[in-house]
gemmi code that builds the backbone of each chain (N, CA, C; Angstrom):
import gemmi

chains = {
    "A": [
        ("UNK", (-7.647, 7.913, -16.084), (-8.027, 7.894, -14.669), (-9.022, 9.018, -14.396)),
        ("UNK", (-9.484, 8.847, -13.371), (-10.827, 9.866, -13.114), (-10.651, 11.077, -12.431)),
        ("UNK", (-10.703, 12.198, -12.546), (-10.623, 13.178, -11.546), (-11.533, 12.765, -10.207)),
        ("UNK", (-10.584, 13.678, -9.091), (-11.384, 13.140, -8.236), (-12.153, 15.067, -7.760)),
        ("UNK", (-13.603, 14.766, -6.992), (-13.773, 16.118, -6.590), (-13.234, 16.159, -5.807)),
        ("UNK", (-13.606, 17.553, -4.950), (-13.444, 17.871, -3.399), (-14.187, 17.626, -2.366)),
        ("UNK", (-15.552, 17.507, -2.736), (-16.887, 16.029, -2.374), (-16.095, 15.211, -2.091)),
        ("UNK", (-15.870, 14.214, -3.050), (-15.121, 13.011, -3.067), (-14.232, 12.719, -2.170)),
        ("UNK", (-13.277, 13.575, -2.173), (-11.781, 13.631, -1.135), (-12.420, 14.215, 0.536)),
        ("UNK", (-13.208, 14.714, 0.370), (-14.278, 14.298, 1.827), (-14.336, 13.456, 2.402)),
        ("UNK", (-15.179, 12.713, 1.752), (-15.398, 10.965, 1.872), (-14.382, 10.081, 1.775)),
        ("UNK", (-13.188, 10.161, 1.128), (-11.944, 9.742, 1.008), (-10.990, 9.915, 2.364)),
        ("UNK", (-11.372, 11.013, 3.105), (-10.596, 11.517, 3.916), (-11.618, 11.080, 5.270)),
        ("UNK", (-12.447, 11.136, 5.269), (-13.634, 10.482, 6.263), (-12.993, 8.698, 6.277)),
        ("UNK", (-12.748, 8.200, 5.070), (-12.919, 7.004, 4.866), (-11.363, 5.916, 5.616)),
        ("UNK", (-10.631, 6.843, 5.344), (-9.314, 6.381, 5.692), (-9.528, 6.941, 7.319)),
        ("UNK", (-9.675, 8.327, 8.207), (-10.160, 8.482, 9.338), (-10.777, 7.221, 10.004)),
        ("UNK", (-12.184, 7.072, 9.456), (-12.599, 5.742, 10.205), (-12.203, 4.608, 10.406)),
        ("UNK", (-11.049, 4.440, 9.234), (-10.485, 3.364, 9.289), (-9.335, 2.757, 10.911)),
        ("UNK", (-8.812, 3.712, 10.673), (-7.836, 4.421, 12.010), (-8.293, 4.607, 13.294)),
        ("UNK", (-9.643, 4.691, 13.106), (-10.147, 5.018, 14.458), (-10.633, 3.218, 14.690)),
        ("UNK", (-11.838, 2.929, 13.662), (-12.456, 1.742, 14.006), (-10.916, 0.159, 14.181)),
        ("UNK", (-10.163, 0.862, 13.150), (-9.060, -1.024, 13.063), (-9.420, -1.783, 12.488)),
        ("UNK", (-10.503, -1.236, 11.282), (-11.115, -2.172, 10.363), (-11.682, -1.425, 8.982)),
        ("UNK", (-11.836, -1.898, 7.944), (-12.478, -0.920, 7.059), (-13.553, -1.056, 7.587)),
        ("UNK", (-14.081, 0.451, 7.161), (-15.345, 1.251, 7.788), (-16.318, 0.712, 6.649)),
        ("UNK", (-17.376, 0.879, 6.760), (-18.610, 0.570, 6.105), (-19.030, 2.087, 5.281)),
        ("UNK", (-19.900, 1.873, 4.500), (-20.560, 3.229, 4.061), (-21.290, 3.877, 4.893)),
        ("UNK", (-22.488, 3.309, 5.874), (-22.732, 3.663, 7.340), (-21.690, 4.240, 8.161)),
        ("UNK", (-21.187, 3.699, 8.118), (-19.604, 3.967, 8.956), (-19.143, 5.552, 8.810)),
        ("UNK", (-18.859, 5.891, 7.487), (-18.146, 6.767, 6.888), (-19.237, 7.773, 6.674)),
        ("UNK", (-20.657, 7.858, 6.662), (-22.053, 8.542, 6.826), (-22.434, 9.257, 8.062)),
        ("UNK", (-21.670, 8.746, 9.016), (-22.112, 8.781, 10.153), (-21.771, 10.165, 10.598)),
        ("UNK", (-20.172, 10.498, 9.360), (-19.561, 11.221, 10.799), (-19.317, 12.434, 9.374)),
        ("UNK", (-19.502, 12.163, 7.870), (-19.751, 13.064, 7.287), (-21.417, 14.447, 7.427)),
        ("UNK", (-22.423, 13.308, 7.346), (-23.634, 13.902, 7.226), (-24.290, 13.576, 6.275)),
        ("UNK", (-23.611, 12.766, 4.913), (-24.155, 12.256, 4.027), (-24.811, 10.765, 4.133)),
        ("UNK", (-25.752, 10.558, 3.014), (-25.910, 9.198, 3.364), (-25.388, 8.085, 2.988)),
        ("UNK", (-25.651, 6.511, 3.251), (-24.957, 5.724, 2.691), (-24.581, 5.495, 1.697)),
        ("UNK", (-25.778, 5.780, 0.752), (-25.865, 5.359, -0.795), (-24.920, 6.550, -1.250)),
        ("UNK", (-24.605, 7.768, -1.040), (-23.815, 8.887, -1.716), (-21.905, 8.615, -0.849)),
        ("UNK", (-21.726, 7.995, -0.108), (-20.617, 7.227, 0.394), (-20.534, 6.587, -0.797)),
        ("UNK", (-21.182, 5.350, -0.910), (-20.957, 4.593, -2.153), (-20.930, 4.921, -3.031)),
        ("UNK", (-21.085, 6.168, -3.429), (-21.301, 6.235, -5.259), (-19.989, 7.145, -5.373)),
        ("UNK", (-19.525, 8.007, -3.716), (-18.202, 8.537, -4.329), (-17.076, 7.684, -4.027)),
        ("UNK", (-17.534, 6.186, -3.028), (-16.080, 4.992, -2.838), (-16.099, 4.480, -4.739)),
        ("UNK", (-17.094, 4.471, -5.387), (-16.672, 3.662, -6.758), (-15.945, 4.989, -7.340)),
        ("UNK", (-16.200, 6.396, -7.662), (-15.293, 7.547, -8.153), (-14.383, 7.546, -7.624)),
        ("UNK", (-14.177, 7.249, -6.804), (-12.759, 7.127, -5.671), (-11.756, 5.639, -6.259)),
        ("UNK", (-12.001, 4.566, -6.694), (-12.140, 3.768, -7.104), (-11.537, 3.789, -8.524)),
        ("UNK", (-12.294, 4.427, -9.370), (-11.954, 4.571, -10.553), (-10.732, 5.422, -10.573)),
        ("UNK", (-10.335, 6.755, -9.865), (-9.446, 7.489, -9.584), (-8.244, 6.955, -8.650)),
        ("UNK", (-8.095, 5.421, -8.881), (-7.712, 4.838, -8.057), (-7.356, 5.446, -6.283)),
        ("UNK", (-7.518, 6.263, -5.871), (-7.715, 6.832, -4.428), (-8.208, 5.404, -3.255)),
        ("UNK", (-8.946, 4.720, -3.533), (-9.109, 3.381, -2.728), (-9.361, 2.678, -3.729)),
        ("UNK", (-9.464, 0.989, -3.224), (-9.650, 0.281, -3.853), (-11.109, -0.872, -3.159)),
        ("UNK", (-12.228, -1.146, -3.953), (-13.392, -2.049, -3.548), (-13.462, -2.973, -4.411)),
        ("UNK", (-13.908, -4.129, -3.640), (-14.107, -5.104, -3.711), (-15.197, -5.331, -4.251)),
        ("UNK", (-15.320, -6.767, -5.455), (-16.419, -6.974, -6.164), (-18.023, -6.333, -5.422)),
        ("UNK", (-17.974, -6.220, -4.153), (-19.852, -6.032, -3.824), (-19.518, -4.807, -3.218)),
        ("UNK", (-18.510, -4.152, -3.429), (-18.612, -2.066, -3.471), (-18.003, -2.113, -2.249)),
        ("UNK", (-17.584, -2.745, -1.139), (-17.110, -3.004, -0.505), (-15.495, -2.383, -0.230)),
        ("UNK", (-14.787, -1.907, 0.814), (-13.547, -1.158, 1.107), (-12.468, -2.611, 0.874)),
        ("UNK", (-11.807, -2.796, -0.013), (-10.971, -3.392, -0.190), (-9.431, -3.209, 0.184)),
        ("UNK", (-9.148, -2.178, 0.237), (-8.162, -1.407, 0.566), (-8.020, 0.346, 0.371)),
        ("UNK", (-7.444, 0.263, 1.324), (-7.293, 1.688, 1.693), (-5.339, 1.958, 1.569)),
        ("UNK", (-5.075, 1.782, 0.470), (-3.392, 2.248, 0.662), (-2.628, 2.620, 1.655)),
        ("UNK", (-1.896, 2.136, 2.230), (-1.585, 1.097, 2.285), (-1.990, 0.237, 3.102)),
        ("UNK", (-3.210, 0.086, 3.679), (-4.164, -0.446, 4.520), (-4.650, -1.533, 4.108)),
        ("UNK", (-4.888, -2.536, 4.200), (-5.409, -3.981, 3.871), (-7.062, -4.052, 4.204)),
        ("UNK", (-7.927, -4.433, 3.657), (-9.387, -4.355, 4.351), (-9.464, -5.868, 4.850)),
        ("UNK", (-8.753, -6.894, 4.406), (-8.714, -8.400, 4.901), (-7.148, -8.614, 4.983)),
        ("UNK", (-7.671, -9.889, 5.967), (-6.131, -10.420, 6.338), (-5.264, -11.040, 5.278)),
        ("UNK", (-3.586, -10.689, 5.018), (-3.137, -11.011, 4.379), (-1.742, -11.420, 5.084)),
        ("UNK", (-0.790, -11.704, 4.018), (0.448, -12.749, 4.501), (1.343, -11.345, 5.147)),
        ("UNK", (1.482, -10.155, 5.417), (1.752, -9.050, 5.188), (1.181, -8.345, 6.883)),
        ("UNK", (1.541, -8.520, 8.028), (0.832, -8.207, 9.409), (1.990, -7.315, 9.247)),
        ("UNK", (0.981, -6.336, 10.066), (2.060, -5.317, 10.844), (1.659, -4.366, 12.015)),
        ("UNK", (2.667, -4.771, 13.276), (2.042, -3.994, 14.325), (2.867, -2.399, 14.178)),
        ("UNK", (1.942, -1.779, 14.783), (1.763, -0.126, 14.853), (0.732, 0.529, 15.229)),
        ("UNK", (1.069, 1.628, 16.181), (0.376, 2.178, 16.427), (-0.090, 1.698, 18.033)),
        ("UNK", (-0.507, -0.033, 18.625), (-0.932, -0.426, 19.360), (-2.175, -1.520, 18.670)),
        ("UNK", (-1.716, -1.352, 17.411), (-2.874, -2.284, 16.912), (-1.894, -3.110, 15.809)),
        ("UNK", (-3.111, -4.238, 15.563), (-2.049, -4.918, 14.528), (-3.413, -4.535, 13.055)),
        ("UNK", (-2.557, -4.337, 11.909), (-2.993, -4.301, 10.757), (-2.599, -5.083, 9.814)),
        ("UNK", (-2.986, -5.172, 8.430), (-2.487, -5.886, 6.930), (-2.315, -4.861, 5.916)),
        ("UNK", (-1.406, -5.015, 5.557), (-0.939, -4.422, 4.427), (-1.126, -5.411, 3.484)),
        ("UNK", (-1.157, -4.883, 2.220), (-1.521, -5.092, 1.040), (-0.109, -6.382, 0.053)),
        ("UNK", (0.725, -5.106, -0.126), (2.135, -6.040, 0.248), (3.561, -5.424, 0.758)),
        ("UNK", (3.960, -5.793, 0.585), (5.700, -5.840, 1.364), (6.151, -4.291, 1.001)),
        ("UNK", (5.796, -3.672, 0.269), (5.728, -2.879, 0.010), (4.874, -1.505, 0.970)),
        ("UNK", (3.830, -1.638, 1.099), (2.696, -1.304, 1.662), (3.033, -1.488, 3.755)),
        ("UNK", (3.386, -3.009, 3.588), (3.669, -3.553, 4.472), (4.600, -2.063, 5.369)),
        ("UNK", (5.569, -1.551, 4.663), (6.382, -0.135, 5.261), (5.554, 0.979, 5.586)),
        ("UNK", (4.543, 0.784, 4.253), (3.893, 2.168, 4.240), (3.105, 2.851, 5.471)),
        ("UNK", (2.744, 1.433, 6.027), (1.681, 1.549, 7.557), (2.136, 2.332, 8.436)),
        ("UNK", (3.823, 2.060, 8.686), (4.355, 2.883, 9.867), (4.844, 4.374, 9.152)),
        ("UNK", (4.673, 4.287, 8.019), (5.170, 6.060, 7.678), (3.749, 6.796, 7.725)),
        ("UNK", (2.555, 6.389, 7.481), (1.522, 6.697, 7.029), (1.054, 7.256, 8.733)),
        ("UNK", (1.415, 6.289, 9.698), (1.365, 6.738, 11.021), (1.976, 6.879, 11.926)),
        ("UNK", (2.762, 7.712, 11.416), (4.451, 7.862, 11.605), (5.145, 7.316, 13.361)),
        ("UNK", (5.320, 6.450, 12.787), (5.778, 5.426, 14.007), (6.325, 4.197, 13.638)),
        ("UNK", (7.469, 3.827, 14.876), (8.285, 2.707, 14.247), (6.904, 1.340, 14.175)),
        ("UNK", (7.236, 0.126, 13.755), (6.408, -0.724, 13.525), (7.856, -1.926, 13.636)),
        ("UNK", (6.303, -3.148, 13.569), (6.911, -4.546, 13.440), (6.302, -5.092, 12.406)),
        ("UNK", (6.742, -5.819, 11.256), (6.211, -5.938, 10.212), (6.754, -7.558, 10.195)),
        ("UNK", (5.766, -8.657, 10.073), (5.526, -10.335, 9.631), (5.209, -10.622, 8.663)),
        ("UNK", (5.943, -11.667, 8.083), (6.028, -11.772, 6.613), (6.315, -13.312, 6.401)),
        ("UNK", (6.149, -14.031, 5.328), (6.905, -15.043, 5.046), (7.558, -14.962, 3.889)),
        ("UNK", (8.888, -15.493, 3.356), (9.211, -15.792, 2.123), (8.425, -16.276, 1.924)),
        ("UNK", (8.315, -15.510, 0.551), (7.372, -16.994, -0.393), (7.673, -18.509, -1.215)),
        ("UNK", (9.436, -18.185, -0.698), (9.665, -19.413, -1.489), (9.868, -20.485, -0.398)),
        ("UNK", (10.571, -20.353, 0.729), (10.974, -21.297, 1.801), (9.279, -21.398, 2.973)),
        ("UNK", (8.637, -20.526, 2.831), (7.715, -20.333, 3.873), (7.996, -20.113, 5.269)),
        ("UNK", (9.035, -19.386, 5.321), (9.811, -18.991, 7.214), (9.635, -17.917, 7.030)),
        ("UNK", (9.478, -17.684, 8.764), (8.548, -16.621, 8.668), (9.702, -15.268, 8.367)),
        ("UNK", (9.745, -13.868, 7.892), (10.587, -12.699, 8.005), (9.900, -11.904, 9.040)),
        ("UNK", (10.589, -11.322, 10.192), (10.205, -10.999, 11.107), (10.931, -9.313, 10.639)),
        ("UNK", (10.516, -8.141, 10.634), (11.360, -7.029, 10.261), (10.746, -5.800, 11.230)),
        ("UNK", (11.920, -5.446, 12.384), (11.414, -4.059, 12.767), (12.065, -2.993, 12.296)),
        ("UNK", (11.260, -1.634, 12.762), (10.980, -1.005, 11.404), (11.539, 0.225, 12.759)),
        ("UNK", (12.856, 1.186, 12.377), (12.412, 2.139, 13.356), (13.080, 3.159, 12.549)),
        ("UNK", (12.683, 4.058, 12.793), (12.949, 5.613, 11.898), (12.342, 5.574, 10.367)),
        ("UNK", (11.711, 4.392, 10.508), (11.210, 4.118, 8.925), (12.164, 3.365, 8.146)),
        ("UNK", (13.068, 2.743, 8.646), (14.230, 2.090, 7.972), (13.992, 0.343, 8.955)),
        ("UNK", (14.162, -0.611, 8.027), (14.635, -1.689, 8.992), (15.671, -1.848, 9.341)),
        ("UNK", (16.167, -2.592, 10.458), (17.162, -2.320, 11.746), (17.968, -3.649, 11.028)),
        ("UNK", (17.297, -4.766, 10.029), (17.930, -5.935, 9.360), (17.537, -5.757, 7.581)),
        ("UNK", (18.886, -5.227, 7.323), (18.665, -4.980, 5.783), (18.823, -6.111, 4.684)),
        ("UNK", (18.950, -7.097, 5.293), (19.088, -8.517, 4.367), (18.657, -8.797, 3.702)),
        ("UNK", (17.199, -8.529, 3.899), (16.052, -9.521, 2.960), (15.832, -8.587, 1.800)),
        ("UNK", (15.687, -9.452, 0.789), (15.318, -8.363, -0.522), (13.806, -8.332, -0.739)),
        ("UNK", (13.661, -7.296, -2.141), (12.265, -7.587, -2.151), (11.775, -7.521, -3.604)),
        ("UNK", (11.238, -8.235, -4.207), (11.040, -8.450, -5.932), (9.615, -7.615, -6.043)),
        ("UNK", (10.036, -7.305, -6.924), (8.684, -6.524, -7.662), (8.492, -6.801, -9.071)),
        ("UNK", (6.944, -8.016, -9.078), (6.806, -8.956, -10.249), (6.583, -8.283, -11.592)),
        ("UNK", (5.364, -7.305, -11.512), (4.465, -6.430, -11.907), (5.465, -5.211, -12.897)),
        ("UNK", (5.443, -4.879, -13.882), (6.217, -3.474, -14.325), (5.329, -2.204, -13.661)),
        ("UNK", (5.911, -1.231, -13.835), (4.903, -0.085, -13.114), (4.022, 0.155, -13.588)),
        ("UNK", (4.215, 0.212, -15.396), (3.273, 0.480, -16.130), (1.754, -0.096, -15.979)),
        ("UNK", (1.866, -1.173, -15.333), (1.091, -2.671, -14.860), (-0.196, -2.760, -13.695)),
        ("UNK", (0.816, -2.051, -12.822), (0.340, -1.821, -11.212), (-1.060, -1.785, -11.165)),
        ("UNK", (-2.172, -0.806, -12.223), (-2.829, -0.635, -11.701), (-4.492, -1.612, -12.556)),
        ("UNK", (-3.272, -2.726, -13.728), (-4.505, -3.252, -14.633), (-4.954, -4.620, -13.591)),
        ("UNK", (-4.311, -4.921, -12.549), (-4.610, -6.094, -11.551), (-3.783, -5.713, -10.249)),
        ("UNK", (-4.529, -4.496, -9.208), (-3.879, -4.136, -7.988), (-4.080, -5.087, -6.841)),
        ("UNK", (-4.478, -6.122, -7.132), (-4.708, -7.274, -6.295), (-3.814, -8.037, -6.572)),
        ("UNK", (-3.629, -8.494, -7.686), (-2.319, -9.312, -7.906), (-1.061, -8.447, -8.134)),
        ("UNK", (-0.699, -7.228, -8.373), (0.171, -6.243, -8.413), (0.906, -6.640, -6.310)),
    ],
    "B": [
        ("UNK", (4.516, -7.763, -4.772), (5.412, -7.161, -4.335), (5.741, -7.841, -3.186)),
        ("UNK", (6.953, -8.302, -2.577), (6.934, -9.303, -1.765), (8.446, -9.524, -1.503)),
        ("UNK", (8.131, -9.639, -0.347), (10.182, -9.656, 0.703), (10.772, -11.448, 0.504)),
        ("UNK", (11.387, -11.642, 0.471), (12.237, -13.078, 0.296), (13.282, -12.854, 1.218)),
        ("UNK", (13.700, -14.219, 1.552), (14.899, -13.963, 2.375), (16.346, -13.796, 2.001)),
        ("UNK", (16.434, -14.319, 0.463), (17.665, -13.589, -0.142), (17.403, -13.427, -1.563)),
        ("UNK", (18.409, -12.893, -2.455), (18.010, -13.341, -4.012), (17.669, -14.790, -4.454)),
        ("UNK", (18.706, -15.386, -3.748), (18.630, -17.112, -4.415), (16.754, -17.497, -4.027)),
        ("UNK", (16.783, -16.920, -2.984), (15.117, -17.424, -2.673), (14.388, -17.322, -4.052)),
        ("UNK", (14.664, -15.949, -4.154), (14.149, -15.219, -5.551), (13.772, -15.996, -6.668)),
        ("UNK", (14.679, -16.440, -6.661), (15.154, -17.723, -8.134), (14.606, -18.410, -8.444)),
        ("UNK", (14.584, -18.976, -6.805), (14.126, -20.522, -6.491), (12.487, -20.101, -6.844)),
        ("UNK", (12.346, -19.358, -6.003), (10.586, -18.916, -6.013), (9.815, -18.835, -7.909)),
        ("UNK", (11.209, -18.279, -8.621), (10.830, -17.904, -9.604), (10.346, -19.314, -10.545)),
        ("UNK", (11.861, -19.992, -10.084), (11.612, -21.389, -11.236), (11.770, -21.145, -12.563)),
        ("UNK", (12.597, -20.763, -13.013), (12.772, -20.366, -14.734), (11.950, -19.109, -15.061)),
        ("UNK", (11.272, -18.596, -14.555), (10.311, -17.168, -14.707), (10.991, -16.117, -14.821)),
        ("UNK", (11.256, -15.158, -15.671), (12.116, -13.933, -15.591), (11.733, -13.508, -14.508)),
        ("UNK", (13.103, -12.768, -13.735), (12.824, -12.189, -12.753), (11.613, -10.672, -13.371)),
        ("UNK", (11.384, -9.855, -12.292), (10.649, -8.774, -12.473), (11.526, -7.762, -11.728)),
        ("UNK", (11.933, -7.225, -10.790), (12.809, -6.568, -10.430), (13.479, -6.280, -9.139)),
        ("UNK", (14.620, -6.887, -8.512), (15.097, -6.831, -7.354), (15.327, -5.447, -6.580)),
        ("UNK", (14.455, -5.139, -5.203), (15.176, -3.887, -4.786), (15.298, -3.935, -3.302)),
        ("UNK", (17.067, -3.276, -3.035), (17.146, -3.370, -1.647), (16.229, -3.283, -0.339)),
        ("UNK", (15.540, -3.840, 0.632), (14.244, -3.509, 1.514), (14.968, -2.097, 1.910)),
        ("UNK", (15.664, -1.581, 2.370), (16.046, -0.305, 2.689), (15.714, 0.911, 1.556)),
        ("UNK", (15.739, 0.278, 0.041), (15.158, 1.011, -0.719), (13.840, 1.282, -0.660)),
        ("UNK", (13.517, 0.454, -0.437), (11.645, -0.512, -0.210), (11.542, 0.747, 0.867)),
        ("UNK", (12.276, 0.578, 1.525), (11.736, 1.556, 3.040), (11.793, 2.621, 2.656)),
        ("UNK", (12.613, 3.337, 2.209), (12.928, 4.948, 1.076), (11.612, 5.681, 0.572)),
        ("UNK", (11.475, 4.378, -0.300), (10.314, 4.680, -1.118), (8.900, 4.948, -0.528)),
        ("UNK", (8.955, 3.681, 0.582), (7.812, 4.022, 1.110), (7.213, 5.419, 2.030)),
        ("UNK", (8.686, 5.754, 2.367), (8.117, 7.078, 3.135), (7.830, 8.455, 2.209)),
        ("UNK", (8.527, 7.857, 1.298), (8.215, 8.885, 0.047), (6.686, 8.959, -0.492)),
        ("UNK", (6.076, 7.535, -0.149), (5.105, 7.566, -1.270), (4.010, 7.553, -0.793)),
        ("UNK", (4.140, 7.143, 0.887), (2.769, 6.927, 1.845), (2.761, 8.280, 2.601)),
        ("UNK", (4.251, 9.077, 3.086), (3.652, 9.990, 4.116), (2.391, 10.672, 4.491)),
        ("UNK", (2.263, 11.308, 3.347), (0.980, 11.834, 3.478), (-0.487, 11.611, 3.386)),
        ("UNK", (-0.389, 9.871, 3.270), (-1.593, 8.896, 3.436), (-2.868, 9.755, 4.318)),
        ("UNK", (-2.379, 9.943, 5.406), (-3.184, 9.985, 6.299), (-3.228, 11.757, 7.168)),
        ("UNK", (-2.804, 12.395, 6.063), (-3.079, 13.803, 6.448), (-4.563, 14.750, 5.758)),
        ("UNK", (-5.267, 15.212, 6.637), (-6.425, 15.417, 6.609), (-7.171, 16.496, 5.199)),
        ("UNK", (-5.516, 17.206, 4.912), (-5.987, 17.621, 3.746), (-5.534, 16.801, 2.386)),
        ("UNK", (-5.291, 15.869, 2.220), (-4.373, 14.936, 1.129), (-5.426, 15.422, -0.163)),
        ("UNK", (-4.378, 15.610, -0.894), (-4.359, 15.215, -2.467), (-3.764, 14.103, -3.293)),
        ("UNK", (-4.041, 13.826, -4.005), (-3.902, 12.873, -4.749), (-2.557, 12.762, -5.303)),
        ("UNK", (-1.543, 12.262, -5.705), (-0.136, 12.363, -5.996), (-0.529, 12.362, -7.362)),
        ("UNK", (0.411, 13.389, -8.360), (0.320, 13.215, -10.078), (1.031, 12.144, -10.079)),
        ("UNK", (0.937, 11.558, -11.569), (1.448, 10.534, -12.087), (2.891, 11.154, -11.758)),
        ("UNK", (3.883, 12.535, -12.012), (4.423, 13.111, -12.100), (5.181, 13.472, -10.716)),
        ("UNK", (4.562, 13.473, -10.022), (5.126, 13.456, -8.480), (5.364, 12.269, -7.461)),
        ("UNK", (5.061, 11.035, -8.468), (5.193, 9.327, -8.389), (6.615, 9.318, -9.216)),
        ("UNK", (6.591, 9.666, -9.973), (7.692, 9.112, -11.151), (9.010, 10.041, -10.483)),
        ("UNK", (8.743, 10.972, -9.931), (9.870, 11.571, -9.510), (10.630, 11.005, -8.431)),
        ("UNK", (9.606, 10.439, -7.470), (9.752, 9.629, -6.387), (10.901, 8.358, -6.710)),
        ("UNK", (10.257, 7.747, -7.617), (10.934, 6.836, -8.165), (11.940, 7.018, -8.877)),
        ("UNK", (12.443, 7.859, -9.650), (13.417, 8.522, -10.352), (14.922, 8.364, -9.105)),
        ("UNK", (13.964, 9.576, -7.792), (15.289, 10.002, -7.224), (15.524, 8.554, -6.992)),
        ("UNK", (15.410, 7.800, -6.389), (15.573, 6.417, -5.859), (16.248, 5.578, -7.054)),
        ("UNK", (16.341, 6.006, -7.872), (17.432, 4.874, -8.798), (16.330, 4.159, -9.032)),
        ("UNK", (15.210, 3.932, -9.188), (13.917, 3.179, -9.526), (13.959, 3.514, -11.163)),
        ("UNK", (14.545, 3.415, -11.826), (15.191, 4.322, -13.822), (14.786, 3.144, -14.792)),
        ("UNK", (14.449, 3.630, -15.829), (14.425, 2.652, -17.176), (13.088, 2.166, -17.042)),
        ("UNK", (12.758, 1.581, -18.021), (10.816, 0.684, -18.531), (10.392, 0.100, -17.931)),
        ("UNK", (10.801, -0.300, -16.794), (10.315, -1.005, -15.992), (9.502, 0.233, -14.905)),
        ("UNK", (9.738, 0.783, -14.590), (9.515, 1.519, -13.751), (8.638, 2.729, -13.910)),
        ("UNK", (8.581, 2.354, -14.877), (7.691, 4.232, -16.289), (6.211, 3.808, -15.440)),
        ("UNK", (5.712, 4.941, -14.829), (4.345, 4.857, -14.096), (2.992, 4.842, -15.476)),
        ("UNK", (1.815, 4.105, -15.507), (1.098, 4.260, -16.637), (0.293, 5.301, -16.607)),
    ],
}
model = gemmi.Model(1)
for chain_id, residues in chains.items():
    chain = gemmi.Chain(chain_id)
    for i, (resn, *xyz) in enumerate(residues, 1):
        res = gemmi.Residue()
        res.name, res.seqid = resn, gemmi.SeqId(i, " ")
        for name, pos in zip(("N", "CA", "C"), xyz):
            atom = gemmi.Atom()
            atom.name, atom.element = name, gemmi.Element(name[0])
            atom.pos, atom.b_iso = gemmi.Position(*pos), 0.0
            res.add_atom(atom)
        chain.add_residue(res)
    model.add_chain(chain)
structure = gemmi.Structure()
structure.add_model(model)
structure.setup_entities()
């Protein structure tokens, strides 16, 4: 894995900021704006960032995810904050309301029946402990396909 | 990584597929505050492989399955 700089974790820390503020992944413009750097040096530390797994982009360099932040919509909604977001997965799906430390509502479907799991989330614990949750992937794994992980 | 509505869902979902590994959502929730808190604090560092595995350790998260790469 890659070291990351202190450059880097700038832009890393700019990057997840904008995210929070805008309710969407930020652009390299985006994340330029409010560092001082320019676009093209955004991008070249989101792929070091990338490699250091710190975020994750999408085939055209693009913010794919921001841990536990979703950059597109997925099966995985969760309100918090006053906004609704995507998490990555069910997993992640928790991470939103610790990450901004606040209870949340988190939508889901089984994947095997397709109904929907409805789970609120308060103190960081859900209030309905029923539903389980599989984890396909070994750990060792996680990070050779974090899209399908 | 993904919530079901019980184990049997699990199963069913699986279809003859070894499972991969069942964990309580309350664990799920454990972990997560363990592993995201500091997502979004302005000075963040990066977690060691080592300060992941511990995470997972305390949590009964134990054995090869779980060994961070």
């Amino acid at each position: 894995m890659v070291a990351v700089t202190p450059d880097d974790l700038v832009i890393r820390n700019a990057t997840y900021r904008r995210f929070m503020e805008l309710g969407r992944a930020p652009t390299p413009g985006d994340v330029a704006a409010v560092t001082g750097q320019g676009a093209e040096a955004v991008s070249e530390a989101w792929h070091r960032l990338h490699d250091a797994h710190a975020l994750v982009l999408d085939d055209d360099g693009g913010n794919r995810m921001a841990n536990p932040f979703s950059a597109v919509e997925t099966p995985h909604r969760v309100q918090a904050a006053g906004r609704t977001w995507y998490a990555n997965c069910g997993w992640d799906a928790f991470g939103i309301g610790v990450a901004l430390r606040t209870d949340s509502t988190i939508r889901t479907t089984c994947p095997d029946c397709a109904e929907s799991i409805e789970l609120e989330v308060r103190g960081y614990r859900p209030t309905d402990p029923s539903p389980v949750f599989h984890v396909l992937v070994p750990a060792h794994d996680w990070w050779s396909d974090i899209g399908f992980t | 990584m993904l919530v079901f509505r019980s184990e049997d869902h699990v199963d069913r979902w699986l279809a003859g597929r070894p499972r991969g590994a069942i964990v309580p959502i309350t664990t799920v929730a454990e972990l997560a505050e363990a592993w995201w808190w500091d997502r979004l604090d302005p000075d963040w560092r990066p977690h060691t492989r080592e300060q992941n595995q511990t995470i997972l350790d305390r949590l009964g998260l134990t054995g090869e399955f779980w060994q961070l790469g």
